[in-house]
C-alpha positions as CSV (number, residue, x, y, z in Angstrom):
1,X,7.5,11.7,54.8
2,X,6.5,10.3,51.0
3,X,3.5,12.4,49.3
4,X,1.9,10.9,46.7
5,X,-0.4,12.7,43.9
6,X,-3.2,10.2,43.8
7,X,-5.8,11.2,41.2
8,X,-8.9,11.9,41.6
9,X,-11.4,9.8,40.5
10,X,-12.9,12.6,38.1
11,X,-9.3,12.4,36.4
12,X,-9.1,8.6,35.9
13,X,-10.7,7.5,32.9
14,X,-14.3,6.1,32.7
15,X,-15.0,2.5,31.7
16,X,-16.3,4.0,28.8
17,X,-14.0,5.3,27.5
18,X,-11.2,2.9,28.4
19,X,-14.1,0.4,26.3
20,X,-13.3,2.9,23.1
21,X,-9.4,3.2,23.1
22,X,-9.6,-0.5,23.5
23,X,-12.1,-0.6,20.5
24,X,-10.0,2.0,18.6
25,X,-6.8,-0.1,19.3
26,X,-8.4,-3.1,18.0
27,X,-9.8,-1.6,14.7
28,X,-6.6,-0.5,13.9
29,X,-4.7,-3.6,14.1
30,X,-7.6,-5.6,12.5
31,X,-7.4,-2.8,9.3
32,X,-3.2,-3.2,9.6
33,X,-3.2,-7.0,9.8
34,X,-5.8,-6.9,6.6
35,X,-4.1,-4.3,5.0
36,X,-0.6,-4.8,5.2
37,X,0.6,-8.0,7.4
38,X,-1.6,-10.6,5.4
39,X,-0.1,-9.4,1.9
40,X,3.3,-8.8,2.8
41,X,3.6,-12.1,4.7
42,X,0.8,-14.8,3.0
43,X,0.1,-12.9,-0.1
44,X,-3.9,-12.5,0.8
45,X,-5.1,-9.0,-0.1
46,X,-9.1,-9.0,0.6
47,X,-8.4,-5.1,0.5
48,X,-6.7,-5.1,-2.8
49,X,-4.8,-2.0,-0.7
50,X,-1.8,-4.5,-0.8
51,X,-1.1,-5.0,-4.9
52,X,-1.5,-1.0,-4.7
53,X,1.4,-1.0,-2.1
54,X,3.2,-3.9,-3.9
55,X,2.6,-6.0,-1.0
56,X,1.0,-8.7,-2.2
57,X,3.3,-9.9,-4.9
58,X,6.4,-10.4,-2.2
59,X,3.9,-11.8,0.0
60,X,3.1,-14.7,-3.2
61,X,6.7,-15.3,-3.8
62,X,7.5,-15.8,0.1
63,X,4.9,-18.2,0.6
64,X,5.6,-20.1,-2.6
65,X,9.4,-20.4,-1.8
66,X,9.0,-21.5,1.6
67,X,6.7,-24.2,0.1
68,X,9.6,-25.0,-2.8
69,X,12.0,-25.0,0.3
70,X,9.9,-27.2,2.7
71,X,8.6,-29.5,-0.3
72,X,12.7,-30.4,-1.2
73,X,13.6,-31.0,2.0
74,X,10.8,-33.9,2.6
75,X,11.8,-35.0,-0.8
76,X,8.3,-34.1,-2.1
77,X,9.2,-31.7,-4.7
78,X,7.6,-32.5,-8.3
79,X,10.3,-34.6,-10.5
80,X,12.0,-32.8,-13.5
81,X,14.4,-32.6,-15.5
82,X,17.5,-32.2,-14.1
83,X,18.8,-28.4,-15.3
84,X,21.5,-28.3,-18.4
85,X,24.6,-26.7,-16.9
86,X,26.1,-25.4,-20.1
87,X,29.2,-24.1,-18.4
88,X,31.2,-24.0,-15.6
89,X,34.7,-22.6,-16.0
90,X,37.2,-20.2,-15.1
91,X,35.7,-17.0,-16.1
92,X,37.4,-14.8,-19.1
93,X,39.9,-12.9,-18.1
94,X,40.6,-10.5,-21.3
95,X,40.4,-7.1,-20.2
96,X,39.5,-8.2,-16.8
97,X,41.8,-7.3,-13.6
98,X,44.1,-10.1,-12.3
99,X,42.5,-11.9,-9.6
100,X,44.3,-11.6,-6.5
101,X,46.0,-15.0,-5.3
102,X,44.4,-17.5,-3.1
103,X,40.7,-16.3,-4.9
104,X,38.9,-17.7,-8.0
105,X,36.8,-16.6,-10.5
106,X,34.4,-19.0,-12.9
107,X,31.2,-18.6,-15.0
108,X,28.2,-20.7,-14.5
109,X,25.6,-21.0,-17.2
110,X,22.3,-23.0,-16.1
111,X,19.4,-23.6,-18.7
112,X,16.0,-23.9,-16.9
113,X,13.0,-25.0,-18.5
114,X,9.3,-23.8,-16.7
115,X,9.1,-24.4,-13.2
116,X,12.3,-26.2,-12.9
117,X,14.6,-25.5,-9.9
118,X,18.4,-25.5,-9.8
119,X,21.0,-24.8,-6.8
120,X,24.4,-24.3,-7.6
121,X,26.4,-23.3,-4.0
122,X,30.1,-22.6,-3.1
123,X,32.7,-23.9,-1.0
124,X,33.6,-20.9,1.5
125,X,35.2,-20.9,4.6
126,X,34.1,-18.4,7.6
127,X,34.2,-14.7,6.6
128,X,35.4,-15.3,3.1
129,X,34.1,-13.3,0.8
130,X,32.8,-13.7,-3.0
131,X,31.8,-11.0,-5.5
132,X,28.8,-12.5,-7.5
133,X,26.3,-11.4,-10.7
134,X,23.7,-13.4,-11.8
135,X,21.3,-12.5,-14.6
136,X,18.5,-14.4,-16.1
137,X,17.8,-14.3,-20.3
138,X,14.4,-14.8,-19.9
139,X,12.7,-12.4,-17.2
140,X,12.4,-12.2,-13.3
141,X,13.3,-15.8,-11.7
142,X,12.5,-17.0,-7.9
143,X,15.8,-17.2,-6.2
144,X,16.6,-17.5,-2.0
145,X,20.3,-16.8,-1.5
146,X,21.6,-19.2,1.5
147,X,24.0,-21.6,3.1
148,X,24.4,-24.9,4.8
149,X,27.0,-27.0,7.1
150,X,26.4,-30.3,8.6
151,X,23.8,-29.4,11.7
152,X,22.8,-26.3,9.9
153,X,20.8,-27.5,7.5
154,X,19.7,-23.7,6.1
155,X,20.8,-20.0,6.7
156,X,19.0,-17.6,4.6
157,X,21.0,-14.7,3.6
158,X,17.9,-13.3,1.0
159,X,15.4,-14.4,-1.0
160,X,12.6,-12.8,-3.9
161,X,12.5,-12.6,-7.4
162,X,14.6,-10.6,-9.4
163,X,16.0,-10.8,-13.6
164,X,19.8,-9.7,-12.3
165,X,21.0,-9.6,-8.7
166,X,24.9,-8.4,-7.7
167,X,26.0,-8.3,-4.7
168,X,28.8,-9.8,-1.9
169,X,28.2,-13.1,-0.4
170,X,29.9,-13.0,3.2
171,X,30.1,-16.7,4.2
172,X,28.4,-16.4,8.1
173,X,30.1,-19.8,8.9
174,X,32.4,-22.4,7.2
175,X,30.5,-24.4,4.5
176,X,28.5,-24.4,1.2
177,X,27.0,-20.9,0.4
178,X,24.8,-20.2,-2.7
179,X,21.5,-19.8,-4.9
180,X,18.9,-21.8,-5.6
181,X,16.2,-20.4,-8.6
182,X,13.0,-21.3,-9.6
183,X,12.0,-20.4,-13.2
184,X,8.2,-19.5,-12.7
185,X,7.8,-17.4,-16.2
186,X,6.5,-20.6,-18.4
187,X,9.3,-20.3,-20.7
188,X,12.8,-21.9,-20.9
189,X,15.1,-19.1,-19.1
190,X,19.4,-19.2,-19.1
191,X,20.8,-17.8,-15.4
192,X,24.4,-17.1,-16.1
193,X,26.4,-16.8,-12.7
194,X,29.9,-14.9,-12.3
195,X,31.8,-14.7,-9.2
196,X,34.9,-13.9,-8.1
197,X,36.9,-14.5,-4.4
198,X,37.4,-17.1,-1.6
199,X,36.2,-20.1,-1.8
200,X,37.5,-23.7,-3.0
201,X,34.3,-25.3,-5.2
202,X,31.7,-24.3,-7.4
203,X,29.1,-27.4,-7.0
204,X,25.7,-27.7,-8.4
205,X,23.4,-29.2,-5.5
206,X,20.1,-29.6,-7.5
């Protein structure tokens, strides 16, 4: 024989209040979605709670780099000047450890002028890996870190705004992996790029 505990209808919980948990439930995600979702992601702070928090700002540079992105893939993106790659060369090697055979290691120097884009990406086969620095002369620069192989036209790997990332780029799958910046401070900026591993090119795309 199966007993079953059934409440009692004095435990069960009135319409009432079932009508305020759902209210409460709803205030809460309205104040979260105004408070935190609509900075962080779409860089809208009616609250100003989010520039507190530092929200607001990553929420700006997603949204305009997913527009940069989405504007140079239709082939919409403003025309400019094509970027003045200074150098790109085997990197110095006084004083520097040996690099290991079968691995590379070369400077890049870009000069961007305001609001011009460059993409410089890197040859790599799966699971190779690259040590990389980048630094940029002139303050903070929009950059998204990512890769690309016929049928995959983008994998992100990172993206924000920085003056000097370094880091290890892991290629996820055989084919070009890189950076593409954006130089949003209204002056002329130089991004100088070192890296150091395995992979066969060093190709600027824009």
């Amino acid at each position: 024989m199966y007993n079953a505990n059934k409440p009692t209808a004095a435990e069960l919980p009135s319409t009432g209040q079932l009508l305020r948990s759902t209210g409460i439930a709803a205030a809460v995600a309205a104040a979260l979605l105004v408070t935190v979702v609509l900075p962080a992601e779409y860089g809208v702070d009616p609250t100003r709670i989010g520039s507190v928090l530092g929200l607001t700002e990553m929420g700006r540079i997603k949204m305009q780099l997913a527009a940069e992105a989405e504007a140079e893939e239709a082939g919409l993106a403003p025309a400019a000047p094509a970027p003045v790659v200074t150098a790109t060369a085997p990197a110095a090697s006084a004083g520097a450890a040996p690099v290991p055979a079968g691995q590379r290691s070369d400077e890049t120097v870009i000069t961007l002028a305001p609001d011009q884009g460059a993409e410089i990406k890197l040859v790599m086969e799966e699971g190779a890996r690259v040590q990389f620095t980048w630094v940029s002369s002139g303050g903070a620069v929009n950059f998204d870190t990512h890769a690309d192989r016929p049928g995959t036209p983008y994998h992100g790997y990172g993206k924000g705004s920085e003056q000097r990332v370094e880091g290890e780029l892991v290629a996820a799958f055989t084919g070009s992996h890189g950076w593409f910046w954006r130089n949003r401070t209204g002056e002329p900026v130089t991004i100088t790029l070192r890296t150091t591993g395995a992979y066969s090119e060093v190709k600027r795309v824009v």
